[in-house]
Wavefront OBJ file of the C-alpha trace (Angstrom):
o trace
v 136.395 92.350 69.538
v 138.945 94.923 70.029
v 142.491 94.736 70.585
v 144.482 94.704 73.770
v 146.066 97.603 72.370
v 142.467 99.746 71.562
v 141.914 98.132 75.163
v 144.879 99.550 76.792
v 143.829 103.219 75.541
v 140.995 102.883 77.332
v 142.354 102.481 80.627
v 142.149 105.930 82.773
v 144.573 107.242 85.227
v 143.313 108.520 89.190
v 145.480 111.612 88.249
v 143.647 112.724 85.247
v 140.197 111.787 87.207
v 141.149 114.317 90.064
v 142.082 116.866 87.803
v 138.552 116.673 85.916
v 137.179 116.882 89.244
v 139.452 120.090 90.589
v 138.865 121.991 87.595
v 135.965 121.203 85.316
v 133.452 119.085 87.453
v 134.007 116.617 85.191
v 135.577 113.069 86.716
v 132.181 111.245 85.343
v 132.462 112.177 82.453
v 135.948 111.340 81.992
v 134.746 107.545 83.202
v 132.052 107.820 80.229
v 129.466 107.866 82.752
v 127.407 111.132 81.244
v 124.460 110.356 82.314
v 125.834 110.457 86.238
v 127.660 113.415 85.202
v 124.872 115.369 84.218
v 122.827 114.628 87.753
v 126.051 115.644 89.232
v 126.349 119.438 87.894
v 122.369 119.279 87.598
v 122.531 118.970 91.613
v 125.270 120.970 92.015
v 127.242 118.338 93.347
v 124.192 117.042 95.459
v 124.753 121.092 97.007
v 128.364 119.523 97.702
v 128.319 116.615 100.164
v 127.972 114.586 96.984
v 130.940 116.790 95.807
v 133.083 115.962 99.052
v 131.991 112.395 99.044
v 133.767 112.002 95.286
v 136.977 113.221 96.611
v 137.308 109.984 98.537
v 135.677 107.772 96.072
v 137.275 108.921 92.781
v 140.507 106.391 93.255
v 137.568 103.543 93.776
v 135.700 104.930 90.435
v 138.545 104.598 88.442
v 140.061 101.094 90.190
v 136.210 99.886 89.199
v 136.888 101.033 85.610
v 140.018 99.970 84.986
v 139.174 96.623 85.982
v 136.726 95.896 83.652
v 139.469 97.080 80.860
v 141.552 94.245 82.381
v 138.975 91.859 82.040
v 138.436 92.477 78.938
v 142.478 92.351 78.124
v 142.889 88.820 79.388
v 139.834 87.668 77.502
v 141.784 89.013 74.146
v 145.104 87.193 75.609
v 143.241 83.761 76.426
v 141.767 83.991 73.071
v 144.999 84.474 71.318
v 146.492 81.677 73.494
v 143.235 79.421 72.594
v 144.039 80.669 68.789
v 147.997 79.598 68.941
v 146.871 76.374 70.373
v 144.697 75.188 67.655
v 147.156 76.281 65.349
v 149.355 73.930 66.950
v 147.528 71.147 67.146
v 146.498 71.310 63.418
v 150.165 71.340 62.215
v 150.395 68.058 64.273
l 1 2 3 4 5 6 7 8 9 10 11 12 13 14 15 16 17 18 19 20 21 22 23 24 25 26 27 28 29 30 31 32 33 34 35 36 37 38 39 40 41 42 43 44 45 46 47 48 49 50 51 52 53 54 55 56 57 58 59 60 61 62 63 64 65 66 67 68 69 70 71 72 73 74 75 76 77 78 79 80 81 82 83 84 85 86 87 88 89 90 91 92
């Protein structure tokens, strides 16, 4: 399991994802999603209304992201809590 801070270098910023998209194409990539990425320039955007639809939906892509990073963050926290409280009890 990694650690919230491995976790918290994993979270992506909007910023960064519209600046992968303005100058390199690039905003799936930057979510790890290559696979999507590769369709994208493969398409040519989708001969850009896929393009101009991702200007819109990049804030979502990343929101969608992020929150599985914080999911994953307060499943390390609970843990630790859960760890701290046996601890506790066994020194009882």
């Amino acid at each position: 399991m990694k650690s919230k801070m491995q976790l918290q270098e994993e979270l992506k910023s909007s910023g960064t994802a519209y600046l992968m998209y303005w100058f390199l194409a690039c905003h799936y990539g930057y979510l790890g999603k290559w696979g999507i990425q590769l369709l994208f320039w493969c398409t040519l955007g989708g001969c850009g209304m896929w393009a101009l639809v991702d200007i819109f939906r990049i804030g979502g892509l990343v929101k969608r992201y992020n929150h599985k990073i914080y999911a994953q963050i307060e499943e390390v926290e609970e843990a630790k809590e859960q760890r701290n409280l046996e601890r506790l009890a066994a020194l009882r």
